[in-house]
C-alpha positions as CSV (number, residue, x, y, z in Angstrom):
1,X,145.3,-95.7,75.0
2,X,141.7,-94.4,75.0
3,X,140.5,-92.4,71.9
4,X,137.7,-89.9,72.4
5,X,134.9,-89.9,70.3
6,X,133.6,-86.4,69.7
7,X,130.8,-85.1,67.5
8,X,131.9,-83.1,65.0
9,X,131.2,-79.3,63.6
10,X,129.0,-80.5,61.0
11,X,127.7,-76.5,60.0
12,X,128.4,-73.3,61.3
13,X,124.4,-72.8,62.7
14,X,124.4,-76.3,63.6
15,X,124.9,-76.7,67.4
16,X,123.7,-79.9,68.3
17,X,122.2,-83.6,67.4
18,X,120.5,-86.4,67.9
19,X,122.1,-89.6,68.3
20,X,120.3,-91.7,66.2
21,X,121.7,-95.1,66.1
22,X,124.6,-96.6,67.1
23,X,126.2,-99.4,64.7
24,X,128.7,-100.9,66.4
25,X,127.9,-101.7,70.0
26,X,129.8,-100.9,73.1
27,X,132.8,-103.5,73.7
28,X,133.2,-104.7,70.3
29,X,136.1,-104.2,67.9
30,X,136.2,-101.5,65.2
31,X,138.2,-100.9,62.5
32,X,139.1,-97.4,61.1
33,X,137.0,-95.5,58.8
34,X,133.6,-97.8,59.7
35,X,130.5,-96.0,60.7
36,X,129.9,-96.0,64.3
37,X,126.9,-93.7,64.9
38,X,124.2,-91.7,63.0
39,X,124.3,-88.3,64.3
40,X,120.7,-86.7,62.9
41,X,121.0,-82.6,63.3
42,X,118.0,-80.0,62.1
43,X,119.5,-80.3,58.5
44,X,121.2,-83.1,58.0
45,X,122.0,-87.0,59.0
46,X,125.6,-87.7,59.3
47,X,127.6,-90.9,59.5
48,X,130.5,-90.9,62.1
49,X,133.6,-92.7,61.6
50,X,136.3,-94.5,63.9
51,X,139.6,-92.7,63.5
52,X,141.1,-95.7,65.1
53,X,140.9,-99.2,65.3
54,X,140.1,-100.9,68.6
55,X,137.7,-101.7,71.1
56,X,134.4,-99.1,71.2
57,X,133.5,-98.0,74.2
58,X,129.7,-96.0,74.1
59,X,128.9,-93.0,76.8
60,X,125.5,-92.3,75.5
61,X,122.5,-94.4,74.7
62,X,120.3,-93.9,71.1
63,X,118.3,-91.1,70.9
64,X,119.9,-88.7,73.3
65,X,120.9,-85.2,72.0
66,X,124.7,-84.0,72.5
67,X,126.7,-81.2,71.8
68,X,129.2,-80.5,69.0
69,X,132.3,-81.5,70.6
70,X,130.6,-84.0,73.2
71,X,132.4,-87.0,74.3
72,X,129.8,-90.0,73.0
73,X,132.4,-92.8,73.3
74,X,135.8,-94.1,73.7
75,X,138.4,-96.4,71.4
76,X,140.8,-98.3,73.0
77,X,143.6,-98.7,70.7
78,X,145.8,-101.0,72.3
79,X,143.7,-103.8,72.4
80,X,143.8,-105.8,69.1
81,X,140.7,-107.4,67.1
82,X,140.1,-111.1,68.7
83,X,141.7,-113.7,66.3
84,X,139.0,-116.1,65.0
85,X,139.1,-119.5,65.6
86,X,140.3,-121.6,63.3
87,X,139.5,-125.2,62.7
88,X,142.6,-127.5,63.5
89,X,144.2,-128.6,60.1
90,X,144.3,-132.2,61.3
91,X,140.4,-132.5,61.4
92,X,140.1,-131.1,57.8
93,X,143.2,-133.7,56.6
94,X,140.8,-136.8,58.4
95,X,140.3,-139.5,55.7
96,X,136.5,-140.8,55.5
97,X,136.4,-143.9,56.4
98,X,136.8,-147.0,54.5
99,X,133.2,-148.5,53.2
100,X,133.8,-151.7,55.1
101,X,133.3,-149.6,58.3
102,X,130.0,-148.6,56.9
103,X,127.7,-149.8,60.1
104,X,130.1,-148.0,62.3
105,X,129.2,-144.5,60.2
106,X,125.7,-145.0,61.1
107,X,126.3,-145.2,65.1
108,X,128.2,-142.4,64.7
109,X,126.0,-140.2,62.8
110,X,123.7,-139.5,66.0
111,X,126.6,-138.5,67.9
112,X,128.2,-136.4,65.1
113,X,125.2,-134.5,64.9
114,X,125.0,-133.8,68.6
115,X,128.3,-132.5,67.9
116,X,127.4,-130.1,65.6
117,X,124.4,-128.7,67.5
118,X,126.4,-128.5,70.3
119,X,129.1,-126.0,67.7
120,X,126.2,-124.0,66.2
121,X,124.8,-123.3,70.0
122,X,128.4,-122.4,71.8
123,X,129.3,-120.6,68.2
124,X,129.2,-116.6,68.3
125,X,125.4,-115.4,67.1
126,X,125.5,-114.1,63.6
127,X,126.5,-110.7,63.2
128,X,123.4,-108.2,62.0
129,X,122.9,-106.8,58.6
130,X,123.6,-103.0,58.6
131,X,120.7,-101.4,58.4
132,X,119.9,-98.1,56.4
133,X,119.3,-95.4,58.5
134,X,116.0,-94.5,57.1
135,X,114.9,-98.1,58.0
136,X,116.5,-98.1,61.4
137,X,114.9,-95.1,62.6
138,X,111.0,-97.2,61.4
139,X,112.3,-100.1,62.8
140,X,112.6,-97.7,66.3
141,X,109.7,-95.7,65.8
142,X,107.8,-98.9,65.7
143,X,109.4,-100.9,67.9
144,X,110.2,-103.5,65.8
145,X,112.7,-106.2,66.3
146,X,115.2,-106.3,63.0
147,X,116.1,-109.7,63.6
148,X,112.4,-110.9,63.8
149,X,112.0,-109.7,60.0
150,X,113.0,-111.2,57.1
151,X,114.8,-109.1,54.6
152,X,114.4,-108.9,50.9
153,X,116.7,-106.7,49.8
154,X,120.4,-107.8,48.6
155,X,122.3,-109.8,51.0
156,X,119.0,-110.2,53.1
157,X,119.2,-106.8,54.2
158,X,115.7,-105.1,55.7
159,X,114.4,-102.5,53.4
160,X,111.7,-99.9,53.8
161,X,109.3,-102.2,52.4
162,X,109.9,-105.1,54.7
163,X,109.3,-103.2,57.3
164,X,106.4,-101.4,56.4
165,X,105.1,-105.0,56.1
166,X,106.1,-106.0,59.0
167,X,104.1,-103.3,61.0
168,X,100.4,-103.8,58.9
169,X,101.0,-108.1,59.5
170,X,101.4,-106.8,63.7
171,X,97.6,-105.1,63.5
172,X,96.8,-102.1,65.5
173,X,99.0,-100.6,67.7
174,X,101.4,-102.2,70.5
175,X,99.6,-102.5,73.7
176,X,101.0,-100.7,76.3
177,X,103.8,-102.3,78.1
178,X,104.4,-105.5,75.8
179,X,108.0,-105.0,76.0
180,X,110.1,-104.6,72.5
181,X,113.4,-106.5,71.7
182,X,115.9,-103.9,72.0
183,X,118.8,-102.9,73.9
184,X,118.6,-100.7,77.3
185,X,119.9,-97.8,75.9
186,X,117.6,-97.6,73.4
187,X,114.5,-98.0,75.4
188,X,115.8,-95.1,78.0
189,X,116.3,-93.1,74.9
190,X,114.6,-89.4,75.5
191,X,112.5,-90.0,72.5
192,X,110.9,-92.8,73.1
193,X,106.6,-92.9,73.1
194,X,105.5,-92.2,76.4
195,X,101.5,-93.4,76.4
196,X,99.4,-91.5,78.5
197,X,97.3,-93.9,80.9
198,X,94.4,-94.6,79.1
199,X,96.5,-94.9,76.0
200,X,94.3,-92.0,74.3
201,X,97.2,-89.7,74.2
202,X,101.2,-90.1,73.2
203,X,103.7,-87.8,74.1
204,X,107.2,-88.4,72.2
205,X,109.8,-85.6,71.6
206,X,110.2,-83.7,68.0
207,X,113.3,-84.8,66.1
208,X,115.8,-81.7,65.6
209,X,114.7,-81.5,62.4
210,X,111.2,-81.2,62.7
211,X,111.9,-78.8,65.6
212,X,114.0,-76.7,62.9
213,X,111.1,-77.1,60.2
214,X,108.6,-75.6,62.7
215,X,110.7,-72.8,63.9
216,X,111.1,-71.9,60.2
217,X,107.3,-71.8,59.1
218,X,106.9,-70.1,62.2
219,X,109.6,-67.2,61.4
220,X,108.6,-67.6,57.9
221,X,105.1,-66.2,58.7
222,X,106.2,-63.8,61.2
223,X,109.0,-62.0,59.4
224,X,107.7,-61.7,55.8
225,X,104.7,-60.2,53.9
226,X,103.4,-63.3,52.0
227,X,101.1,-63.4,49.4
228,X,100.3,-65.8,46.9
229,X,99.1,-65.3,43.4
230,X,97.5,-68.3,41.2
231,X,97.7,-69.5,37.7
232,X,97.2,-72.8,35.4
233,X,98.9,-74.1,32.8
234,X,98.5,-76.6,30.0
235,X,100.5,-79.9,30.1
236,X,100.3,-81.6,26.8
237,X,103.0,-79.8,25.1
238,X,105.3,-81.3,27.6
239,X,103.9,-84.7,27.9
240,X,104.1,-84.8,24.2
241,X,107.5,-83.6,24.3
242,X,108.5,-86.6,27.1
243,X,106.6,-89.0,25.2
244,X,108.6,-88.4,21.8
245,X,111.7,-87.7,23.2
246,X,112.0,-90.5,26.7
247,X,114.0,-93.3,24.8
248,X,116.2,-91.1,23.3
249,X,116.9,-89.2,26.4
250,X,117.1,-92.5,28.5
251,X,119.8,-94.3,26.2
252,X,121.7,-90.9,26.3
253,X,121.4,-89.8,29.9
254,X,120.8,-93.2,32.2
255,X,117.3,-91.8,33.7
256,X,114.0,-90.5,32.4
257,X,113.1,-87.1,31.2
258,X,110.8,-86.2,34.3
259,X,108.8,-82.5,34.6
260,X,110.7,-81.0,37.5
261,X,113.6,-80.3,35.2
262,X,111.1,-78.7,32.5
263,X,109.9,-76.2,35.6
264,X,113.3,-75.8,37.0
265,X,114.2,-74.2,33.1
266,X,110.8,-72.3,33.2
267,X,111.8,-70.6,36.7
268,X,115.2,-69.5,35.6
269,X,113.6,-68.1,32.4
270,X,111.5,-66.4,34.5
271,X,113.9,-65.5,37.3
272,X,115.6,-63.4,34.8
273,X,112.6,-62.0,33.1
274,X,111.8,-60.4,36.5
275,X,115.0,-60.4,38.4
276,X,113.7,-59.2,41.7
277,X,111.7,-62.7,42.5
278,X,115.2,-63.8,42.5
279,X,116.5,-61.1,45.4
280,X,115.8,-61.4,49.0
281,X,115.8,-58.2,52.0
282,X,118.4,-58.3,54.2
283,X,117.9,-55.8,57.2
284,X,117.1,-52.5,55.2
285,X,118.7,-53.5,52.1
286,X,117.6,-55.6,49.1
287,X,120.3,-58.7,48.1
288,X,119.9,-59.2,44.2
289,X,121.1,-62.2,43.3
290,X,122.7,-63.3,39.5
291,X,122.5,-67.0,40.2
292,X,120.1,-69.5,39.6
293,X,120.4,-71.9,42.8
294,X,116.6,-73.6,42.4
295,X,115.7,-75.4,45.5
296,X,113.7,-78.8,45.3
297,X,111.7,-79.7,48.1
298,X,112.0,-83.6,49.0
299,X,109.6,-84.9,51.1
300,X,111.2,-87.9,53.7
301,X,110.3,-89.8,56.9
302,X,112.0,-87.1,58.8
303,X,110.4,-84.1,57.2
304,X,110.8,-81.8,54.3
305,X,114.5,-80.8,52.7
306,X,115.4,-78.4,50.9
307,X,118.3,-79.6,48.5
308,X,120.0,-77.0,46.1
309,X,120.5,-77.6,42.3
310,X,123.2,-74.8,42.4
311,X,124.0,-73.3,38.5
312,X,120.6,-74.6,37.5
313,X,121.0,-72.4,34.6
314,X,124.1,-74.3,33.4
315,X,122.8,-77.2,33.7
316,X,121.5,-79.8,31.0
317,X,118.0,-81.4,31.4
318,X,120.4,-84.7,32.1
319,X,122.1,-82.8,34.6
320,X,119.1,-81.9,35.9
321,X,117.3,-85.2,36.1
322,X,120.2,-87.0,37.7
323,X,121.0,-84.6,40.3
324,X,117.4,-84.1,41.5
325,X,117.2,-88.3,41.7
326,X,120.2,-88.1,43.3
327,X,119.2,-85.7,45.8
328,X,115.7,-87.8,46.8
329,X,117.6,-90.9,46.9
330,X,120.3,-89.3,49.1
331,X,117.5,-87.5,51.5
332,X,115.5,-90.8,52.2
333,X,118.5,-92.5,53.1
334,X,119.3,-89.8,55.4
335,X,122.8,-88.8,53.4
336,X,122.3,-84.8,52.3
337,X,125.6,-82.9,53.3
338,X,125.3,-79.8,54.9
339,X,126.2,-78.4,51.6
340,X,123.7,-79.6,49.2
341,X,120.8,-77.4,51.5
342,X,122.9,-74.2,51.3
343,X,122.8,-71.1,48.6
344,X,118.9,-71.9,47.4
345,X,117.7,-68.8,45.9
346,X,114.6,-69.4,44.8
347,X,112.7,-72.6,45.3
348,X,110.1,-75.1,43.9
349,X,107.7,-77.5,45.6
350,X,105.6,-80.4,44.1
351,X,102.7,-81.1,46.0
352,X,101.5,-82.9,43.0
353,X,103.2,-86.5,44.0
354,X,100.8,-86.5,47.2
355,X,97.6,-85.7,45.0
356,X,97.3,-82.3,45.9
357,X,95.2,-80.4,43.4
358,X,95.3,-77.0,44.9
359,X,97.7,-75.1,47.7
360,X,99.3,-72.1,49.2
361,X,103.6,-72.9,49.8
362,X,105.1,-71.4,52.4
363,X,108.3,-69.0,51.5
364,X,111.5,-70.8,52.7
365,X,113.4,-67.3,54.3
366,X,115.9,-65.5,53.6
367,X,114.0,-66.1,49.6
368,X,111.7,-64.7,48.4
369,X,109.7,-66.7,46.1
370,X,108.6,-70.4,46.0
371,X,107.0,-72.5,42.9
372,X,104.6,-74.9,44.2
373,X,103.4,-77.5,41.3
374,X,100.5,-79.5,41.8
375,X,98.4,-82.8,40.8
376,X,98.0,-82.9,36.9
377,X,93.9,-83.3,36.1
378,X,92.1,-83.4,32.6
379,X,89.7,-80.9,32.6
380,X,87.6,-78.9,29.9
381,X,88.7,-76.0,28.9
382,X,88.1,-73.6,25.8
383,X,90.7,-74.3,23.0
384,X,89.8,-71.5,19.8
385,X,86.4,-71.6,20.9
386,X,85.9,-75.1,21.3
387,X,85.7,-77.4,24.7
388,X,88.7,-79.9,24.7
389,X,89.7,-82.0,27.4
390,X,93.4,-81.1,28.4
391,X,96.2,-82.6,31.3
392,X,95.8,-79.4,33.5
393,X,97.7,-78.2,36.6
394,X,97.5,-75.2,39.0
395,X,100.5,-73.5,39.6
396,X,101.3,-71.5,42.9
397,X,103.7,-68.6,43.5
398,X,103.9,-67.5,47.0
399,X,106.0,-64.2,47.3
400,X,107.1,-61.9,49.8
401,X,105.3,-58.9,49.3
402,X,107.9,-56.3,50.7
403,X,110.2,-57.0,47.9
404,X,108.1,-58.1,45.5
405,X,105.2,-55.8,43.6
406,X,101.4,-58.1,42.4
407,X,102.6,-56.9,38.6
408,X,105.8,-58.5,38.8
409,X,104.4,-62.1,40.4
410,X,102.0,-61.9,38.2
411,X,104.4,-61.6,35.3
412,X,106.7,-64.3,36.8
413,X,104.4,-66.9,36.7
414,X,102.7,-66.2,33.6
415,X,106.2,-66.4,32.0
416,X,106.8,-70.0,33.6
417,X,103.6,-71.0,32.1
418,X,104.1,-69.6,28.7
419,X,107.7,-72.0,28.4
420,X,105.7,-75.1,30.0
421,X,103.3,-75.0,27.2
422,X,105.6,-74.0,24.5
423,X,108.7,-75.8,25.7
424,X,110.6,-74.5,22.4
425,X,111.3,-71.5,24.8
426,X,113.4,-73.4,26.9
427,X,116.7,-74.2,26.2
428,X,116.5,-78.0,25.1
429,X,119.0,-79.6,24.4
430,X,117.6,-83.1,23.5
């Protein structure tokens, strides 16, 4: 009986994907419960599953969007997994033979290895190493072929790094038309490179998710009054603080004491300092909110996510720590749920990681507010009227100016720098 494959409600706004990449490949056997596709949506990447065990049958090639509810392939259930071949008992029981025979062994050793070229040749080709599918999607955006690279990760899987590698050793770019070692359905796939003819120009189709990004920066603009107010703050209370403290934190907790959970605690101190920052207009009426779910913005491959540190107010620095280096781990490898992006009401960016010393964030609707941290510098500044060299960095709060009054901004993020240079405002609890 044939089992149909459907993708799955994944979110209520979430009304389509992407069919990333398949990992099993049509005719072969599957058991239940393993991952058969990668469906990538404008939020999140989701592994599919078999229900059943049997023999897959695919009805759409990589890269083509479906619908929720699509058909994408079948399982046929009544046909069992192959049995492997087994060598006969009686050629494992042979004796070696006797030392006397020992010029006969060496005639024979020609032949024996014919033999065992002749196994290795008519034996099945080695099944591929899964790959991760942050490093499948490089592998296809570069056209690489997987079994071409050597891996160095565990069990000679690829990693990110290998193929990164694998792209600066192959020089410039591909010429056009050298063909790439993968299957048919992926090179008819709807978002593949399409070079113009002089090569000058390449057209390739925007992945749902950086179609939803854009459509939100867009509306972002368009629907709210934004305006961003500016302020520094001095980082050697905090670095002094990590310094002192990072062993004894480490042994406790399992991970470092890093400075996104000292601003996550400065935002919620300041979120209820000035409580409307934390509110948001819906239609003519203002939504004030009396929880503390910080956004962290992740930068990926795919684009920028937006997971949710919900409770952030009840949460230890540990807590903290581990759950935001759970989140980035989780939104390389393409694994957020739908549920870790939703019920952000207020939320922090750190362009700082890229180097970037000064900017303007972008309010992530329906909120109202967003943090955005930046690179740390030394620079002079006057300390009781005398220049000292201090670990400086420029913070950002970008507002929405319909809800939110220049006084009360102001006083927002004057508060979050007052607990980042006296962190014994915070609560600590290491």
């Amino acid at each position: 009986m044939a089992i149909e494959v459907k993708i799955p409600a994944v979110g209520e706004s979430i009304t389509s994907g992407v069919v990333s990449a398949w990992h099993k490949k049509s005719g072969e056997f599957v058991n239940e419960g393993e991952t058969l596709f990668t469906l990538e949506t404008d939020k999140v990447s989701t592994e599919i599953v078999a229900d059943k065990a049997g023999v897959l049958e695919t009805k759409v090639p990589e890269g083509q969007e479906v619908k929720i509810g699509e058909v994408v392939a079948t399982i046929d259930d009544s046909k069992q997994r192959p049995e492997e071949k087994k060598v006969p008992e009686e050629k494992k029981a042979e004796k070696p033979p006797e030392k006397k025979k020992a010029p006969e062994e060496k005639e024979k050793q020609p032949e024996a290895a014919e033999k065992t070229v002749e196994q290795r040749e008519k034996a099945p080709p080695e099944k591929e190493k899964p790959l991760s599918p942050a490093v499948r999607r490089l592998v296809q955006e570069e056209r690489l072929a997987p079994a071409k690279i050597s891996g160095t990760g565990q069990d000679g899987r690829l990693t990110k790094a290998d193929v990164l590698a694998a792209v600066e050793g192959r020089g410039k770019t591909r010429p056009v038309g050298e063909a790439a070692s993968f299957p048919k359905a992926a090179t008819s796939s709807p978002t593949d490179v399409e070079p113009s003819g002089d090569g000058r120009v390449i057209r390739k189709k925007m992945s749902p998710l950086r179609r939803k990004i854009a459509q939100q920066l867009v509306m972002s603009h368009q629907t709210t009054a934004t305006l961003t107010t500016f302020n520094e703050c001095d980082m050697s209370a905090v670095q002094e603080l990590r310094r002192n403290k990072q062993e004894e934190f480490t042994k406790k907790n399992g991970i470092k004491l890093g400075l996104m959970s000292f601003f996550v605690k400065a935002c919620v101190e300041a979120l209820k300092t000035v409580p409307v920052v934390n509110g948001r207009i819906e239609d003519n009426d203002f939504i004030q909110n009396n929880f503390y779910d910080i956004g962290v913005a992740v930068g990926t491959e795919r684009g920028l996510v937006v997971p949710v540190l919900h409770g952030a107010d009840k949460k230890s620095f540990g807590e903290l720590e581990q759950a935001i280096a759970d989140y980035a781990a989780r939104a390389r490898d393409g694994k957020l749920k739908i549920e870790d992006l939703q019920g952000g009401t207020f939320t922090i960016t750190n362009g700082g990681v890229y180097g970037s010393l000064f900017a303007t964030p972008i309010l992530n609707p329906p909120q109202s507010g967003i943090l955005g941290m930046h690179k740390i510098m030394p620079r002079p500044i006057a300390v009781d009227g005398k220049v000292e060299v201090r670990p400086m960095m420029y913070l950002a709060l970008s507002y929405d100016h319909r809800a939110i009054d220049g006084k009360e901004a102001v006083t927002f993020l004057i508060k979050v720098k007052e607990c980042i240079e006296d962190p014994k405002k915070l609560p600590l609890d290491f």
